[in-house]
N, C-alpha and C positions, 0 to 999 in steps of 0.2 A: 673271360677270366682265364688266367694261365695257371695250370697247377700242377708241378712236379713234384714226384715221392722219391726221397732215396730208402731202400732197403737197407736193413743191417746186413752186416758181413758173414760167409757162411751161408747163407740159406742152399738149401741144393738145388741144381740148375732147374728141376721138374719145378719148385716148389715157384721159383723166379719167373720159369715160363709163364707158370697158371697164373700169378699174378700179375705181370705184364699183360696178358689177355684180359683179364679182369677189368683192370686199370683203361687198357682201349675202348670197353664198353661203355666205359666213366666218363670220355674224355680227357683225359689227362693227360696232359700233352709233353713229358717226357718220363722213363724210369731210370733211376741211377742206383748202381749196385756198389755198395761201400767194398774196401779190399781193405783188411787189417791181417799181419802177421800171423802164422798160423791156423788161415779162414782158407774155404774155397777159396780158390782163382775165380772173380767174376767174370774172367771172360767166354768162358765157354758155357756155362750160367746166358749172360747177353745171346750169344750165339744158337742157341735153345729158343729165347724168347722173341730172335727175330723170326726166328721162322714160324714163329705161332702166332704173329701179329703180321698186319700190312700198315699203319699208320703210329704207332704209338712213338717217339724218339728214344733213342737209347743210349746208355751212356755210363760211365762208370768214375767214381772218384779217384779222387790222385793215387797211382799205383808208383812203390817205393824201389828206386834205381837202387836202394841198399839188399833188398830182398829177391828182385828178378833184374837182370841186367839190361839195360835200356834198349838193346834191339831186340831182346825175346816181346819187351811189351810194345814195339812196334812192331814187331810182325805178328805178333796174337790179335793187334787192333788191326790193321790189315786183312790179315784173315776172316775175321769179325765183319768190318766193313763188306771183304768182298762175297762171302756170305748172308748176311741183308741184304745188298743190295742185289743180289739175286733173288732172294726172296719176295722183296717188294718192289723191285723194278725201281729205286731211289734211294739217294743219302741220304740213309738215317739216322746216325751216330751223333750226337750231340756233340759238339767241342765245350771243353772245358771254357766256360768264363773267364776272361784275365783279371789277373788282381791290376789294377794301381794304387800305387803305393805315394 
């Protein structure tokens, strides 16, 4: 069975790591960190939690091109990515699901 958690938005990055570790004990084969206006940034949140973990997926919900500009949130995933994948020696990062419509 496959079972992913997303987290609500905000939580702070300490609190995201413990529970991504948590969650890797579980099995749980990926975490996604919600991003709503107002809320921590989850990427640095993510960025925390890869380094606390070697197998868990990580991953974060749709982040708004109205509130960060769309190459800051590419080069914070970037960043992100090239930070796990140091940490765990592999691609970790989950890609977003596509809709069809």
């Amino acid at each position: 069975m496959q079972i992913d958690i997303i987290l609500e938005a905000g939580l702070p990055a300490t609190r995201v790591a413990a529970l991504a570790v948590q969650a890797e004990r579980y099995g749980i084969q990926t975490l996604w960190v919600s991003s709503f206006p107002s809320r921590r940034d989850p990427v640095p949140a993510l960025t925390l939690a890869s380094q606390a973990t070697s197998r868990i997926r990580l991953g974060t919900l749709p982040l708004s091109p109205y509130e960060v500009h769309p190459l800051r949130i590419a080069d914070g995933l970037l960043t992100l990515n090239e930070l796990s994948t140091a940490a765990a020696g592999s691609y970790r990062l989950k890609p977003w699901p596509s809709a069809t419509f």
